[in-house]
VEXKOLDREN-326246 format. One record per residue (C-alpha): x, z, y; residue number from 1. Coordinates in pm, 1 decimal. Layout:
BEGIN
{atom {X, Z, Y}, NUM}
...
This chain:
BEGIN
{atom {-2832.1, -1492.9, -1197.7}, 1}
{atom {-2521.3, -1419.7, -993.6}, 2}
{atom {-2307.2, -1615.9, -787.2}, 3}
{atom {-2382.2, -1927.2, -547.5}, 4}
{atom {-2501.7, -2247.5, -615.4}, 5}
{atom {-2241.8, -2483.1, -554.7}, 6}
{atom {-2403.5, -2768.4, -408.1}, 7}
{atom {-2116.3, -3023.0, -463.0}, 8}
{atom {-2105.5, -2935.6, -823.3}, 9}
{atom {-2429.7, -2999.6, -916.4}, 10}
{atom {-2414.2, -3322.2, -725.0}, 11}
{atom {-2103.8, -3440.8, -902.6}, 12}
{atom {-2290.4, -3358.7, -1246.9}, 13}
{atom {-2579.2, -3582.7, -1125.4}, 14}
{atom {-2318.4, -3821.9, -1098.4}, 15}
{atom {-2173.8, -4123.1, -1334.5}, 16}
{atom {-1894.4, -3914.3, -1455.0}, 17}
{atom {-1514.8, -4047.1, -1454.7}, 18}
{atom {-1250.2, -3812.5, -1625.4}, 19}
{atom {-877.4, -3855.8, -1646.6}, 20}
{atom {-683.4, -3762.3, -1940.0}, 21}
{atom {-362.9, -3620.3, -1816.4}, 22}
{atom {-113.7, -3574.1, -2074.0}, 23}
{atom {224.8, -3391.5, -1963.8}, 24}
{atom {475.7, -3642.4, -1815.6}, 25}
{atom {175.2, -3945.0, -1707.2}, 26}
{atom {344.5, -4178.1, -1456.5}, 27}
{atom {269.9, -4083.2, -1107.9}, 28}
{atom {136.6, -4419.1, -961.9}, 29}
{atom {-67.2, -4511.5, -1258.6}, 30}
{atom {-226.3, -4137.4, -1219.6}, 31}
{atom {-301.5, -4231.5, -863.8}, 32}
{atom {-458.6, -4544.9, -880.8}, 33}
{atom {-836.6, -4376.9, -1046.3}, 34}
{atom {-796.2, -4087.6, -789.1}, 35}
{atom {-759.3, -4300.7, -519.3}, 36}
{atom {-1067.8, -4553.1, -636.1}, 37}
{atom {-1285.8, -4297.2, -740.5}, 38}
{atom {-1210.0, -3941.9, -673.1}, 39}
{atom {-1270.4, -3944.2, -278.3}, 40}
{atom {-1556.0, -3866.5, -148.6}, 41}
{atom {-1693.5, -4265.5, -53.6}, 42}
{atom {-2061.5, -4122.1, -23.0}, 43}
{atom {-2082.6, -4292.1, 262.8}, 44}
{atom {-2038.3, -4579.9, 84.0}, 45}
{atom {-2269.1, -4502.1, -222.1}, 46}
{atom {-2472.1, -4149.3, -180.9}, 47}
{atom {-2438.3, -4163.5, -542.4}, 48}
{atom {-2068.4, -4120.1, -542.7}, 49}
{atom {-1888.7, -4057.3, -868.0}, 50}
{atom {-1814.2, -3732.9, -1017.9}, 51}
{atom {-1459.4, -3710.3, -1054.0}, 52}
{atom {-1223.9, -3491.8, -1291.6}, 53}
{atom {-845.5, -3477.8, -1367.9}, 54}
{atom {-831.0, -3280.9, -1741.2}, 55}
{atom {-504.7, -3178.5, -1867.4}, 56}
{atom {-406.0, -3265.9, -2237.5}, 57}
{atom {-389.7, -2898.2, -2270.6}, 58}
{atom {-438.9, -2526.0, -2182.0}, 59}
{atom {-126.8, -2505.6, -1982.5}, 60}
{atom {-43.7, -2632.9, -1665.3}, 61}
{atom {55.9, -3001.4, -1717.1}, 62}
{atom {386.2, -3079.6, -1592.8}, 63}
{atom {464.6, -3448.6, -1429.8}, 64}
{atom {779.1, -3627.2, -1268.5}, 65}
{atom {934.0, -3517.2, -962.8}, 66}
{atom {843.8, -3146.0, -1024.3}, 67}
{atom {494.9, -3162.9, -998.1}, 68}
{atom {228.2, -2910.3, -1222.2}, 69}
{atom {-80.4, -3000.5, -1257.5}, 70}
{atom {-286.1, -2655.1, -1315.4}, 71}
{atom {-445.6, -2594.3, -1613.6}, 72}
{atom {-873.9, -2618.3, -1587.1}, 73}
{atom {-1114.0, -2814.3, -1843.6}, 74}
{atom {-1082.1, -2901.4, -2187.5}, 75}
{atom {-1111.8, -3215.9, -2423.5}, 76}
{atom {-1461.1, -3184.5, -2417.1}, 77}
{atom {-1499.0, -3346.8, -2050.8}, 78}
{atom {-1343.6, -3610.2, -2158.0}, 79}
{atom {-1622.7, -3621.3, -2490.1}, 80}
{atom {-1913.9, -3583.4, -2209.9}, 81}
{atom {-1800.2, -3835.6, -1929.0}, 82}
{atom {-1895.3, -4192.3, -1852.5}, 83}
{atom {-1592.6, -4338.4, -1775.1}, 84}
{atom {-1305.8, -4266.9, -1942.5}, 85}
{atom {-946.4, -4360.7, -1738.9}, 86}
{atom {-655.3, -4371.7, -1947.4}, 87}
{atom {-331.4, -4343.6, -1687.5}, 88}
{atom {0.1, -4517.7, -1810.6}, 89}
{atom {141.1, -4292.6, -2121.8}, 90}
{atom {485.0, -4159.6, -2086.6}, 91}
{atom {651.7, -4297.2, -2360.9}, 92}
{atom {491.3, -4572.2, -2534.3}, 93}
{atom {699.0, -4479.5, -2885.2}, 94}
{atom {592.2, -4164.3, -2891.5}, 95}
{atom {234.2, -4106.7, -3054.3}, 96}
{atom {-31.2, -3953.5, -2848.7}, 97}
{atom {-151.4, -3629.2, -2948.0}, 98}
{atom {-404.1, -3608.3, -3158.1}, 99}
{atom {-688.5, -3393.4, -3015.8}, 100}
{atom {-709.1, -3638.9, -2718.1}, 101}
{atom {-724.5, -3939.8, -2975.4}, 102}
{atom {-1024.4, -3686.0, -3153.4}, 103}
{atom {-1148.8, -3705.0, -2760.9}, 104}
{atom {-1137.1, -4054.4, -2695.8}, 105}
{atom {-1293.2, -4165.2, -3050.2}, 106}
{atom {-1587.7, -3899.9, -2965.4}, 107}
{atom {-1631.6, -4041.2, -2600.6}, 108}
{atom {-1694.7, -4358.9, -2693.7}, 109}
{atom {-1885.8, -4318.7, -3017.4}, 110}
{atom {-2152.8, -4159.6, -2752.4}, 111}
{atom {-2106.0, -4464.7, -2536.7}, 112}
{atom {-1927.6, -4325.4, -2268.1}, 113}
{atom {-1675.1, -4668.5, -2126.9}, 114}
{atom {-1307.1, -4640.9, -2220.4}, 115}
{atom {-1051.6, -4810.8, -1953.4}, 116}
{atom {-657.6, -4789.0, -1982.4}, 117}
{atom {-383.0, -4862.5, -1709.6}, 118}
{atom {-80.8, -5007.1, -1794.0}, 119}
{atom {89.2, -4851.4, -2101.2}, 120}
{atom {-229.2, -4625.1, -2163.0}, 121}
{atom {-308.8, -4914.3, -2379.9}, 122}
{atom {-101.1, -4753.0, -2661.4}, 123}
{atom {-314.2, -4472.0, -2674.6}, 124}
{atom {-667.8, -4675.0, -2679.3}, 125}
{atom {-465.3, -4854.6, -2985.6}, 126}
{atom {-375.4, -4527.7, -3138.4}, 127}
{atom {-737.1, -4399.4, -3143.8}, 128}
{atom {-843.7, -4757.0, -3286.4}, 129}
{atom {-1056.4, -4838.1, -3035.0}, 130}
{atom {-866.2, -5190.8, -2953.3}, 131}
{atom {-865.9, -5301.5, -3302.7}, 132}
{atom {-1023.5, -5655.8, -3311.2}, 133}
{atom {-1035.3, -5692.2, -2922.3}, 134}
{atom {-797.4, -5885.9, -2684.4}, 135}
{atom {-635.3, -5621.8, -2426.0}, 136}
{atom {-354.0, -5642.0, -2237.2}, 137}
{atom {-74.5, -5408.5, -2101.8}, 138}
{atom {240.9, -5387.5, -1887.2}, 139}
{atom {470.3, -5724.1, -1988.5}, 140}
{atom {726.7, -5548.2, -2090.1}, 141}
{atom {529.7, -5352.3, -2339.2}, 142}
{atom {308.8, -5655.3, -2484.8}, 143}
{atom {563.3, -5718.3, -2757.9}, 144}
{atom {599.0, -5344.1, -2867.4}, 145}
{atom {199.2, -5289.5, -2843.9}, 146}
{atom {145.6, -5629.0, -3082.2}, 147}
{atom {436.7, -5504.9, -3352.2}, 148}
{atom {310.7, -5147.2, -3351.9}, 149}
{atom {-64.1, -5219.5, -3347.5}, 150}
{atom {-152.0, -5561.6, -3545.3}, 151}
{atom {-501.6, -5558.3, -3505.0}, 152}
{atom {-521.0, -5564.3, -3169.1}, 153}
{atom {-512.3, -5941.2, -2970.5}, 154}
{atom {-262.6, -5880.9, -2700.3}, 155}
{atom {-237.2, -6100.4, -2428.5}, 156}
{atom {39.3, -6033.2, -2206.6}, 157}
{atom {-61.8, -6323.4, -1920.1}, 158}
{atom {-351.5, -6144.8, -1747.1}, 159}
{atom {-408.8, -5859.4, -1494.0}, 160}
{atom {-747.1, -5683.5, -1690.3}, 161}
{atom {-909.5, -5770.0, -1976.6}, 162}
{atom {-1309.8, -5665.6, -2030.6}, 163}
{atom {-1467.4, -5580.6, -2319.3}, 164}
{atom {-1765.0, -5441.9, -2259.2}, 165}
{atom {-1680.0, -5108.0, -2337.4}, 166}
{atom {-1337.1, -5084.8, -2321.3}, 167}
{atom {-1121.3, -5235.0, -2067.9}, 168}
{atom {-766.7, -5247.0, -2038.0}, 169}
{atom {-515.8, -5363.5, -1746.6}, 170}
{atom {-176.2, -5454.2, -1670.4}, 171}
{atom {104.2, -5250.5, -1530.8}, 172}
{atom {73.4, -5034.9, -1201.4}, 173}
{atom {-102.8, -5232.7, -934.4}, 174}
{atom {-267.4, -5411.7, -1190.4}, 175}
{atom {-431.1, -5081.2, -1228.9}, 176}
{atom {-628.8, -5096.2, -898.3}, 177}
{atom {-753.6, -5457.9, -957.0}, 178}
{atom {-922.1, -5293.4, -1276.1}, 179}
{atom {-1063.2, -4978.3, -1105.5}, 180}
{atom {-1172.2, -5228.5, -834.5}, 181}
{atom {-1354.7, -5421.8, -1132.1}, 182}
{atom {-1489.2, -5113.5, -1281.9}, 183}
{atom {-1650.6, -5005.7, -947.9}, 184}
{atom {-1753.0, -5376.8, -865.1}, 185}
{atom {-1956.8, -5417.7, -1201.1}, 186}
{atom {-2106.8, -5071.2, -1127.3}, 187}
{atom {-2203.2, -5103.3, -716.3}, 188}
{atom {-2174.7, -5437.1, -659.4}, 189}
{atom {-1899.4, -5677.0, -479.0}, 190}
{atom {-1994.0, -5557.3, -110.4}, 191}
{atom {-1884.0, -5218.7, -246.2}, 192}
{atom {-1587.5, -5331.3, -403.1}, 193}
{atom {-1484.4, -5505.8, -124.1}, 194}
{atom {-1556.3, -5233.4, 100.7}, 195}
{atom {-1298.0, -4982.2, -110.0}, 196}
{atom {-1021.3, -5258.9, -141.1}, 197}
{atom {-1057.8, -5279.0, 246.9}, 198}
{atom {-974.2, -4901.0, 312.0}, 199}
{atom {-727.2, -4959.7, 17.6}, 200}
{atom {-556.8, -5266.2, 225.8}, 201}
{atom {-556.2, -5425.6, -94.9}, 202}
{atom {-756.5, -5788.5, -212.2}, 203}
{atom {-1091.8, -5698.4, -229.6}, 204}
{atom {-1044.5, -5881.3, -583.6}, 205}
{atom {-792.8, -6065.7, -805.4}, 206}
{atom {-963.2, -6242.5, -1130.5}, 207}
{atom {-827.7, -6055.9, -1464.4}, 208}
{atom {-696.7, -6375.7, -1621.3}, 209}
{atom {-455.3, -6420.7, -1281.2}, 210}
{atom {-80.5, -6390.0, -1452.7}, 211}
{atom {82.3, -6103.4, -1462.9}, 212}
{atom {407.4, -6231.4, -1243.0}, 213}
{atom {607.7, -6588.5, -1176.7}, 214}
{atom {921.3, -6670.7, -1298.5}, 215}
{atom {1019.6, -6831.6, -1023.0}, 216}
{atom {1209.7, -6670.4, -741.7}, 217}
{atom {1088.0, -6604.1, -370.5}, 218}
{atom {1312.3, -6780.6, -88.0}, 219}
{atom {1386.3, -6630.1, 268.0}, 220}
{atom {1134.3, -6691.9, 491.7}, 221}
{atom {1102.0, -7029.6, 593.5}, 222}
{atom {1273.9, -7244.7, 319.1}, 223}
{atom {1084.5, -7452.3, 75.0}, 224}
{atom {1093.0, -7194.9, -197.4}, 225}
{atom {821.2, -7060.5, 44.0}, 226}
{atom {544.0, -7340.2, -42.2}, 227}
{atom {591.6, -7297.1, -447.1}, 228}
């Protein structure tokens, strides 16, 4: 056998296994927001650290606002063999998804791997049919479209996650984190949770039925819009 053993590798294999579909044009911050929670090394935290992939919608290099390529490297099938599967915000949410990484996501969780979106990834979880019959939730400003287009699915537009089980979904962009935070809590445990959020210098947790925003408008510091 030739070649080294790559030590890191074979740990990350040993690993629970959280993929990223990246399709070409996937919102920056919403991209983010898994890498950040899950793809740095924390072994510190957890020896057992996740193993951690980005996989292009693809065999070219995936291209994404402000100029940036992602290179090319993986296939569909990661996303078939991981654990977790993270969903980033899709592009356009009246566009339909393509159709091999529907195939994916179907296949993914069919073999039980879980199935999270952020934001307007909930359009694609709807397009492969895995929200039909289950209360999810998505940006506001999409919850409308995502009810009209997608019937079977119970949309609640008022809450920051939602939990299934199996398949989780989350608001728009920070929302995102409190749902990765929820992900990893359920997996390690609030101390480790807590302990991300911290190097995060974000709330170590905000409940998923917490509202999305308030109507009502912030005053300058110090007048008595301050204490609604």
């Amino acid at each position: 056998m030739s070649g080294t053993f790559d030590v890191q590798r074979y740990l990350s294999a040993m690993a629970h296994r959280v993929v990223v579909p990246v399709p070409p044009g996937t919102p920056l911050f919403e991209l983010a927001v898994p890498c950040e929670v899950f793809g740095l090394d924390r072994s510190d935290v957890v020896p057992d650290w996740y193993g951690f992939q980005l996989c292009p919608v693809g065999p070219r290099p995936t291209e994404l606002p402000h100029g940036l390529l992602l290179p090319a490297g993986g296939s569909l099938d990661d996303v078939v063999a991981a654990d977790t599967v993270i969903v980033p915000a899709w592009a356009d949410p009246r566009d339909d998804p393509p159709a091999e990484l529907l195939r994916a996501l179907r296949a993914a969780h069919r073999r039980g791997a879980r199935i999270a979106s952020i934001c307007s990834g909930a359009f694609v979880l709807a397009a492969a049919g895995l929200l039909d019959g289950r209360r999810a939730t998505t940006h506001w400003r999409y919850a409308g479209a995502l009810a009209a287009r997608y019937p079977a699915v119970r949309v609640d537009p008022g809450v920051l996650y939602t939990d299934d089980g199996d398949v989780l979904t989350s608001a728009g962009t920070a929302a995102g984190i409190d749902l990765c935070l929820h992900l990893l809590r359920t997996d390690h445990g609030a101390r480790v949770a807590a302990e991300v959020a911290r190097r995060l210098v974000v709330p170590p947790h905000r409940d998923g039925g917490q509202a999305q925003y308030i109507r009502a408008p912030l005053g300058a510091p110090g007048s008595d819009a301050d204490a609604v």
